[in-house]
C-alpha positions in Angstrom: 0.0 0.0 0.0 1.1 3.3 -0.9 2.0 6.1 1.5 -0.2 9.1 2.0 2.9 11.5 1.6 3.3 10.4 -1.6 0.3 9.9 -3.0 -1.0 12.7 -5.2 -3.5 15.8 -5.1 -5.2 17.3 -7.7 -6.4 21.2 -6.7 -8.9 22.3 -9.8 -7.3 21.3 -12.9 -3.8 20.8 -11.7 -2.2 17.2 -9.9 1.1 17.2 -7.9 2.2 14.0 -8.0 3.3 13.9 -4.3 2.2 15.9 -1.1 6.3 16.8 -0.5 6.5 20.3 -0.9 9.7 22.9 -1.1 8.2 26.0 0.5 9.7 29.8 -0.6 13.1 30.0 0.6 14.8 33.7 0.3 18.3 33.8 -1.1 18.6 37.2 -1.8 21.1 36.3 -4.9 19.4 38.7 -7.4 20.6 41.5 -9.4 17.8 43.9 -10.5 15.1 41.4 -9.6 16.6 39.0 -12.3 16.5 34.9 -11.5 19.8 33.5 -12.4 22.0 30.2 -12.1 22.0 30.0 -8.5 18.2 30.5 -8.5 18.7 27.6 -11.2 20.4 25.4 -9.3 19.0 26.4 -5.7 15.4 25.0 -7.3 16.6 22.8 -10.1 17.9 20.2 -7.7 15.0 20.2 -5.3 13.2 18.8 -8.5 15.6 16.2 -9.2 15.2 15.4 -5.3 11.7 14.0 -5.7 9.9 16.9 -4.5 6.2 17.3 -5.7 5.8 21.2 -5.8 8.4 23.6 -5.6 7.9 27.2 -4.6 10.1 30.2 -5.8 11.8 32.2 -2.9 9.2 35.6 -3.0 9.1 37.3 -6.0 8.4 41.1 -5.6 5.6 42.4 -7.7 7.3 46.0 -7.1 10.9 47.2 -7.4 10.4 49.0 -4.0 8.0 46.4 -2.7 11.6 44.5 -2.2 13.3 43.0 0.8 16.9 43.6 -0.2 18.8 44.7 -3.4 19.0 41.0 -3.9 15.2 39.9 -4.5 13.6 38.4 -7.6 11.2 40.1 -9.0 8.6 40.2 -11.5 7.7 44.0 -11.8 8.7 44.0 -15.4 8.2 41.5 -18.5 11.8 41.4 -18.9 11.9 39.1 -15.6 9.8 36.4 -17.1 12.1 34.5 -19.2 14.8 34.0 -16.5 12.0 32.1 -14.3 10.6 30.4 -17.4 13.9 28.5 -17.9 13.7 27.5 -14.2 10.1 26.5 -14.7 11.2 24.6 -17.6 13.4 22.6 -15.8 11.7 21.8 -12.8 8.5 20.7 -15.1 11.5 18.2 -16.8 11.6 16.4 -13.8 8.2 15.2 -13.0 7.4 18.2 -10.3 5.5 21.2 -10.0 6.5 24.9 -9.9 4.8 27.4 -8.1 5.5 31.0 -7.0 5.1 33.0 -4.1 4.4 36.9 -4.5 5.2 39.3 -2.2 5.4 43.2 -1.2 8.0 43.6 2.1 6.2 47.5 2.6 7.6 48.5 6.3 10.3 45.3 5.5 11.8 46.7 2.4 15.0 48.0 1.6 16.9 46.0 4.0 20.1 44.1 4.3 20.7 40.7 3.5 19.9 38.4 6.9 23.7 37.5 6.6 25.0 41.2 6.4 23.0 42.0 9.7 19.1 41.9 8.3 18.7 45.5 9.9 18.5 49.0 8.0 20.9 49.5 5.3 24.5 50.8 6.4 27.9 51.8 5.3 29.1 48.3 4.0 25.7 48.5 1.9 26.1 52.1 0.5 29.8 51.2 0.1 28.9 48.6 -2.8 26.3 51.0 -4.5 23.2 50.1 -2.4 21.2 52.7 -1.5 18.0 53.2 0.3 14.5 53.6 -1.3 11.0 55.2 -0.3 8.6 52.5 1.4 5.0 52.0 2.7 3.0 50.2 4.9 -0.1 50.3 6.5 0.5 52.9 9.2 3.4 55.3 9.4 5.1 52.8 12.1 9.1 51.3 11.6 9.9 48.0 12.4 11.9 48.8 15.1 14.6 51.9 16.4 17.0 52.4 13.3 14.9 51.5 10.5 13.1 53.5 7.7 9.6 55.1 8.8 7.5 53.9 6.1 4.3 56.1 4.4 1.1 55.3 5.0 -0.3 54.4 1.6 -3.7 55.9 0.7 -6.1 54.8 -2.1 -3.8 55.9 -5.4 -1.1 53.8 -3.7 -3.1 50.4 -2.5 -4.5 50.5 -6.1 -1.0 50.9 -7.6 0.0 47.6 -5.3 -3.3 45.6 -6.2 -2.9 46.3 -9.9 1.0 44.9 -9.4 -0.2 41.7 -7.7 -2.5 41.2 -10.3 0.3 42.0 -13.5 2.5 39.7 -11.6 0.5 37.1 -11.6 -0.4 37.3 -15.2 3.7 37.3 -15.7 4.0 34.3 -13.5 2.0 32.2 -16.0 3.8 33.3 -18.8 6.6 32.6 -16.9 5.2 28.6 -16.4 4.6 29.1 -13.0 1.5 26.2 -12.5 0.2 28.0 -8.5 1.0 31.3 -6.9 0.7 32.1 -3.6 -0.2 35.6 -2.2 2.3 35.8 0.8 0.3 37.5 3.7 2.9 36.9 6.6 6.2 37.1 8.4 5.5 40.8 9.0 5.4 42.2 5.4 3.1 44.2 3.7 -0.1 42.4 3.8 0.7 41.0 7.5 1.2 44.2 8.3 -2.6 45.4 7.4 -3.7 42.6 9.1 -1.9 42.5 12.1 -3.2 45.6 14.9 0.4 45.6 16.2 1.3 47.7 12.6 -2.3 48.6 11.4 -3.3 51.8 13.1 -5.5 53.5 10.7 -9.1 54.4 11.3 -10.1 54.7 7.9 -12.4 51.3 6.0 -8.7 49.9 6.4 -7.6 49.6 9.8 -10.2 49.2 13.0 -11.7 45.7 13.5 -10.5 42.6 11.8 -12.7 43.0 8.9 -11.1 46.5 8.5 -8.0 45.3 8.7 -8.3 42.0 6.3 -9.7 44.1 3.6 -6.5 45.0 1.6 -5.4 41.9 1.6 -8.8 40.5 0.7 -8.1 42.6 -2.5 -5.5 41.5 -3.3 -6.0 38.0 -2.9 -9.5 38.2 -5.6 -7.2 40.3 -8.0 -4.6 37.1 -8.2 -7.5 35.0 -8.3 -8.9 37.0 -11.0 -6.1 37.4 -13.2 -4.7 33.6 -12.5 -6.2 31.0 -14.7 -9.2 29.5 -13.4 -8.0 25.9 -13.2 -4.7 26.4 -11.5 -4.8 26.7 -7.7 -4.3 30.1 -5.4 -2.2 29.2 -2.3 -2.4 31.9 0.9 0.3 32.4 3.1 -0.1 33.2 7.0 1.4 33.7 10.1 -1.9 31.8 11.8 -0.5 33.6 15.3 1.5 37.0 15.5 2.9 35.3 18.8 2.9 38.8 20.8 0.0 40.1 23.5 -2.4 42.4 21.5 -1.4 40.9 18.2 -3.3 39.1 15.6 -4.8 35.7 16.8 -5.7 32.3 15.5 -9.6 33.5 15.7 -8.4 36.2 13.3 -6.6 33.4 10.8 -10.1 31.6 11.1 -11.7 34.7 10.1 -9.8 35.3 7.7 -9.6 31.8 5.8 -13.5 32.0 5.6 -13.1 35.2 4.2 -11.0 34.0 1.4 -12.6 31.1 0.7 -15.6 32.3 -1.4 -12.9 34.4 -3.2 -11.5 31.0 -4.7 -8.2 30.3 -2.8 -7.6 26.6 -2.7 -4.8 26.1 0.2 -4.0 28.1 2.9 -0.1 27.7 4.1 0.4 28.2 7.2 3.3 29.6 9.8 3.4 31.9 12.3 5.4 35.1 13.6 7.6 38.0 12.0 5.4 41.0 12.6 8.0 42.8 14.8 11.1 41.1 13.2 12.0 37.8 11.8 9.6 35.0 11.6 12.2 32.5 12.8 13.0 34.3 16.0 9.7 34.7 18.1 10.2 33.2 21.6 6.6 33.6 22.2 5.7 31.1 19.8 7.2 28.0 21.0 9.2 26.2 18.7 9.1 21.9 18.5 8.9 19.1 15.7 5.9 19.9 13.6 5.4 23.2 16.2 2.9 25.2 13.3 0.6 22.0 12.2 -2.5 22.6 15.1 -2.8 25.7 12.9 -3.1 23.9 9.8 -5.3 21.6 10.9 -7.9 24.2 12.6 -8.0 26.0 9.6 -8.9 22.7 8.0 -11.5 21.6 10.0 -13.1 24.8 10.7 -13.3 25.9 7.2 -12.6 22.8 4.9 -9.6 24.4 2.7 -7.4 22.2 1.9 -3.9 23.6 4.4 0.0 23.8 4.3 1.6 22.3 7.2 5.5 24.1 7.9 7.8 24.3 10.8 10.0 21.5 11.7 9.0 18.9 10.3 12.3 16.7 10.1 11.4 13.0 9.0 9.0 10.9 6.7 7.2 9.2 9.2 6.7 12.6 11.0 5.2 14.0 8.1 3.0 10.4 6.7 1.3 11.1 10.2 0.2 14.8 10.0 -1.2 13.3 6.4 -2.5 9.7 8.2 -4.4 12.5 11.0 -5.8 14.6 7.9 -4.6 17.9 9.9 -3.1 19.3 6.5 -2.9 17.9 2.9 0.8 18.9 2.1 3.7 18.9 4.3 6.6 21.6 3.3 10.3 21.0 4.2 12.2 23.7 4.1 15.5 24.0 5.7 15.7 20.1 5.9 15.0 20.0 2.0 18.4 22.4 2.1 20.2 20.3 4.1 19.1 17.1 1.9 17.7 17.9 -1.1 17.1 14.2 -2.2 14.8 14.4 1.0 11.7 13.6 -1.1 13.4 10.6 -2.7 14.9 9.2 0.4 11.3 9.6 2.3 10.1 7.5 0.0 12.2 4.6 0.1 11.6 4.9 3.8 7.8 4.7 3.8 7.5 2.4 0.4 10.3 0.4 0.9 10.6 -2.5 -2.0 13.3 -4.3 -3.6 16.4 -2.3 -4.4 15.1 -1.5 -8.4 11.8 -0.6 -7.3 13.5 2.0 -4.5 15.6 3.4 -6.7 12.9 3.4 -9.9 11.9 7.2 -8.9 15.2 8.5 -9.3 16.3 10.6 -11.9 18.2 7.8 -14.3 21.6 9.7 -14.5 21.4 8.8 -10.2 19.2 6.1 -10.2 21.0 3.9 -12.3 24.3 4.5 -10.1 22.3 4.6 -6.9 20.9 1.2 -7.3 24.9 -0.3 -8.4 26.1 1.7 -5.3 23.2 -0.5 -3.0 24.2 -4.2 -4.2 27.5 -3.4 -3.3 26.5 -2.2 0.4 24.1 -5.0 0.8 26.9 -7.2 -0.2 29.1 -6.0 2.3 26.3 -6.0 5.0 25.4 -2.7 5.2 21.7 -1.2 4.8 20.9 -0.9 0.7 19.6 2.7 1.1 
């Protein structure tokens, strides 16, 4: 009998052949938003790993809707055919591409997490870098040091829902096959929804329903401008983690919200309104630590969810799958540290004779792979 991990899922007229999923990863490797051969090979091999669906790192919609210098982007047509030969690849080997969009707003124009991931500095304006106007919901910084963003009004919300909407008509054309709005981590749409960064009292601040109705725009201009029989994927911090901030009744609210707008999956992690979304201590972080709020979300609203957030090993993940608390499990740092992850999973929860465990390989591995087991078996050790 076949695992539930790697058993596929077909969301409207699209199948992933396998529930393993390699969630956006930043690498902040870009020049002028442009995917290149790190981007390449940083994707290309998770596909050749046995992954089902693999996510892009976020794409920008906006030059100045960027993290860092080093983002990919998709504000121009001139950034399409760099992700189309990515999309290419990853097609070539059996898997999915999808794409994340994003606009960082109070999180923009900031250094590269290994150069300090704080406000620009002298090392940055030293290599050319240079600081660029940014927005958010309210006219709040992230924190003592950084950029006070605007406060964008009408002419600039429409500016940003129109860009969502052109980047996801460029992320088909680029063969992207499901995008993903990102609303968390503490960037721009996580900052209208979250009442630690939304202070406004206009029809887009107050109450939750005030503050979830930018984002709801966006989100039905994706949908609209997406093709109707590929999936929308949302992503969330379910929990801001901090005393005030937004709540997992709010990330109910909000998933019934979006689902009569046509989103399929809602991904879910947690944190990053106040910095970075790895380094809340008031979330606390074990194996599997974000999956109740996947499966909530699934039950109370029936969407099919993400589940992220260490989740280390196969078995770990069959059983979030076996418990129907989500319907595909992402690996994300552990897919770094292996990226045959995918394959190896499955030879762990299908295990076979050595040709049929080494059948899903690519067949310039495979056929190597499956040499490299005889001889270990002959010499005692495990095949795989």
């Amino acid at each position: 009998m076949g695992s539930r991990l790697f058993s596929p899922l077909t969301l409207r007229g699209l199948t992933i052949p396998n529930r393993a999923v390699v969630p956006p990863l930043c690498q902040y490797s870009a020049v002028e938003g442009m995917a290149n051969d790190w981007h390449m090979v940083q994707l290309g091999r998770f596909a050749v790993g046995g992954f089902g669906l693999v996510f892009s790192e976020v794409v920008s919609v906006l030059r100045d809707g960027r993290i860092t210098h080093g983002d990919v982007g998709l504000w121009s047509d001139d950034h399409i055919a760099p992700l189309k030969r990515i999309t290419d690849f990853i097609k070539s080997q059996g898997a999915v591409p999808a794409i994340q969009l994003g606009h960082a707003g109070r999180k923009a124009s900031m250094q590269r997490p290994w150069e300090g991931n704080g406000a620009l500095g002298p090392d940055q304006f030293a290599k050319g870098e240079t600081t660029w106007d940014i927005v958010s919901a309210s006219a709040t910084p992230l924190g003592e040091g950084h950029l006070i963003p605007a406060a964008l009004d009408a002419a600039g919300m429409a500016r940003i829902v129109d860009a969502f909407a052109t980047g996801a008509k460029r992320a088909h054309a680029a063969g992207f096959e499901a995008v993903e709005v990102h609303c968390a981590h503490g960037y721009l749409l996580h900052q209208f929804l979250s009442p630690m960064s939304n202070t406004r009292n206009d029809a887009y601040g107050g109450d939750t329903a005030g503050r979830m109705r930018f984002p709801l725009e966006i989100i039905a201009a994706v949908r609209a401008a997406w093709p109707e029989d590929r999936p929308v994927f949302v992503r969330i911090s379910a929990v801001d983690g901090v005393d005030g901030g937004w709540s997992m009744e709010d990330s109910l609210a909000f998933a019934r919200a979006m689902k009569p707008l046509g989103v399929d999956v809602v991904d879910c992690s947690s944190g990053g309104i106040g910095g970075s979304a790895t380094g809340s201590k008031r979330v606390p972080r074990g194996f599997g630590f974000q999956v109740p709020y996947a499966a909530e979300i699934k039950r109370d609203t029936g969407l099919a969810t993400m589940a992220v957030g260490l989740i280390i090993g196969p078995h770990q993940a069959e059983a979030v799958l076996e418990a129907g608390e989500a319907d595909l499990i992402a690996i994300g740092r552990e897919a770094m540290n292996n990226p045959n992850w995918a394959l190896m999973a499955r030879a762990i929860l299908e295990p076979g004779s050595t040709e049929a465990v080494f059948a899903p390989w690519p067949p310039q591995h495979g056929w190597w792979m499956e040499k490299r087991a005889a001889v270990l078996e002959a010499l005692g050790a495990p095949p795989r």
